[in-house]
KEZA-239438 format. One record per residue (C-alpha): residue number from 1; x, y, z; residue in one letter. Coordinates in steps of 0.02 Angstrom, whole numbers, padded with zeros to 5 digits. Layout:
// residues N
(rec NUM; (X; Y; Z); a)
...
END
This chain:
// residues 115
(rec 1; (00161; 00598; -00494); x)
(rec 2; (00184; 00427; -00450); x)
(rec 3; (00102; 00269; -00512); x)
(rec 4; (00082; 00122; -00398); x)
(rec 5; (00012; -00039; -00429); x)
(rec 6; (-00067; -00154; -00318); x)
(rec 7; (-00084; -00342; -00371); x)
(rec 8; (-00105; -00515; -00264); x)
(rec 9; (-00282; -00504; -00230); x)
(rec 10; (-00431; -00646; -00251); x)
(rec 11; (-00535; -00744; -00166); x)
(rec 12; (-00496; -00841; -00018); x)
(rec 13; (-00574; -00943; 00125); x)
(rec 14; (-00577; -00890; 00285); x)
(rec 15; (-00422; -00929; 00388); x)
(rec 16; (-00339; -00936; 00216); x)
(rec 17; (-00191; -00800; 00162); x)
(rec 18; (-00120; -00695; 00031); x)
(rec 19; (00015; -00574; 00008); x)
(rec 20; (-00019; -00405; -00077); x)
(rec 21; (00105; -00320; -00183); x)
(rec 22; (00141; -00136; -00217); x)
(rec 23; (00243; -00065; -00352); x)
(rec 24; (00286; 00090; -00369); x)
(rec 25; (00354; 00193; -00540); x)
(rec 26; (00517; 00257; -00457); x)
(rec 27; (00624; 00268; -00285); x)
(rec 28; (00479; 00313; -00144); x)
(rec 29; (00500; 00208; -00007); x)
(rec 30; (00658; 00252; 00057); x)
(rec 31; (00577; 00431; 00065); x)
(rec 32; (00410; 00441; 00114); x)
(rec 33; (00315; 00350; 00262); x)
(rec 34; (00203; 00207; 00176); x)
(rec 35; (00044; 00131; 00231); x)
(rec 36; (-00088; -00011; 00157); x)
(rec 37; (-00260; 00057; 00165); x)
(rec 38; (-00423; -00034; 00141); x)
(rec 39; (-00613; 00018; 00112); x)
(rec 40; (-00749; -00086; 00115); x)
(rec 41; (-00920; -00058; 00015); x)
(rec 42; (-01032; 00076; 00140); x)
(rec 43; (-00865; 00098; 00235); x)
(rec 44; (-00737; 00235; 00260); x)
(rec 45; (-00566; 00199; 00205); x)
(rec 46; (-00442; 00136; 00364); x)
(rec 47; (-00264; 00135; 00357); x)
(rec 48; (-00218; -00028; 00419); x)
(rec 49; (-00031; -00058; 00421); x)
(rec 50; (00102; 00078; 00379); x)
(rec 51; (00283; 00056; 00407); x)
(rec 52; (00422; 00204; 00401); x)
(rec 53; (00557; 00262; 00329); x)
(rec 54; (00651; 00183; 00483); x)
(rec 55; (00571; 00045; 00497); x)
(rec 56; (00447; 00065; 00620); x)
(rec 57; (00284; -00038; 00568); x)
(rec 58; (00111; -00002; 00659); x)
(rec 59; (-00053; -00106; 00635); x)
(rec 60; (-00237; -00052; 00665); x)
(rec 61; (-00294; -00171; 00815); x)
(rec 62; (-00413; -00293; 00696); x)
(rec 63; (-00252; -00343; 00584); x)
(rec 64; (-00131; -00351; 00722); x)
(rec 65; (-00043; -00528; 00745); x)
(rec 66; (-00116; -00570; 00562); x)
(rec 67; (-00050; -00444; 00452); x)
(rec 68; (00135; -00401; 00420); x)
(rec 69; (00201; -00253; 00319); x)
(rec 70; (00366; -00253; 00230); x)
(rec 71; (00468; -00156; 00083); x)
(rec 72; (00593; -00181; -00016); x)
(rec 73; (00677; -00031; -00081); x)
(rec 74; (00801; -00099; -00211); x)
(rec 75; (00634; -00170; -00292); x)
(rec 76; (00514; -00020; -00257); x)
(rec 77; (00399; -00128; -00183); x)
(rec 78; (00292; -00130; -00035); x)
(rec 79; (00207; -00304; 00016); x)
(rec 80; (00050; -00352; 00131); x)
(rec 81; (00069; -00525; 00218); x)
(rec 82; (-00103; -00562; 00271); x)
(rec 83; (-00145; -00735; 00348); x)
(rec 84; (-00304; -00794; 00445); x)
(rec 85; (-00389; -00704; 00348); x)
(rec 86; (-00577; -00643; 00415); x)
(rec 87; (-00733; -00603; 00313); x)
(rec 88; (-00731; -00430; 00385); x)
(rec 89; (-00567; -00415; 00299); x)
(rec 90; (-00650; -00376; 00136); x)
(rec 91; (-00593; -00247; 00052); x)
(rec 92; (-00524; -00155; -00099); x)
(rec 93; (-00332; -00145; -00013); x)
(rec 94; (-00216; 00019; -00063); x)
(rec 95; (-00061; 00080; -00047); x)
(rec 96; (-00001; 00261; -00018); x)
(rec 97; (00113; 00353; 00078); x)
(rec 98; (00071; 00425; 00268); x)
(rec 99; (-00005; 00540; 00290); x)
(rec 100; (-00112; 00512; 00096); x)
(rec 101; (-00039; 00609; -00052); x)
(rec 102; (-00182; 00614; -00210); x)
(rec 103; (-00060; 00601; -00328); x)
(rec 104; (-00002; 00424; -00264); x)
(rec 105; (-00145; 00315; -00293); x)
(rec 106; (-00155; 00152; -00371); x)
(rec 107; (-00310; 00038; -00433); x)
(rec 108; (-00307; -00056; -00282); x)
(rec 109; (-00331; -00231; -00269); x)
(rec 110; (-00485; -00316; -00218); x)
(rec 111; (-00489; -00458; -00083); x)
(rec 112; (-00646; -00560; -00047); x)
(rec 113; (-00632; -00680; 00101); x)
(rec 114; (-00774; -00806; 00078); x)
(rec 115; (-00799; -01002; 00111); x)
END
């Protein structure tokens, strides 16, 4: 199993930003295909960003241009850059690997966008 560890969530204003944080317990991004998930109460759970081992970073539509995806591997960490930031963008945010592997899940972290 792996333990991961989401942190850098709160409440902010709309327009605001924060940047999400995801640790993981030992050496998985250099081998597995990550992604941030979010779910919102009532709703199912999205993937929103995911980047891959090589790189490659993709974005669901409504985060595009406002959210940006990184890693760094030396640190086992994954990070969320999320700026002009929406109501609609609350969430509990996740990480896991893509496609979703049960035995990766974190807490989460919860982010309320609200003036």
């Amino acid at each position: 199993q792996v333990q991961l560890v989401e942190s850098g969530g709160g409440l902010v204003q709309p327009g605001g930003s924060l940047r999400l944080s995801c640790a993981a317990s030992r050496s998985i991004f250099s081998i597995y295909d990550m992604g941030w998930y979010r779910q919102a109460p009532g709703k199912s759970r999205e993937l929103v960003a995911g980047i891959t081992r090589g790189d490659s970073t993709m974005y669901v539509d409504s985060v595009k241009g406002r959210f940006t995806v990184s890693r760094d591997n030396a640190k086992n960490t994954m990070y969320l850059q999320m700026s002009s930031l929406k109501p609609e963008d609350t969430a509990v945010y996740y990480c896991n690997s893509v496609p979703l592997r049960r035995s990766f899940w974190g807490q989460g972290t919860q982010v309320t966008v609200s003036s």
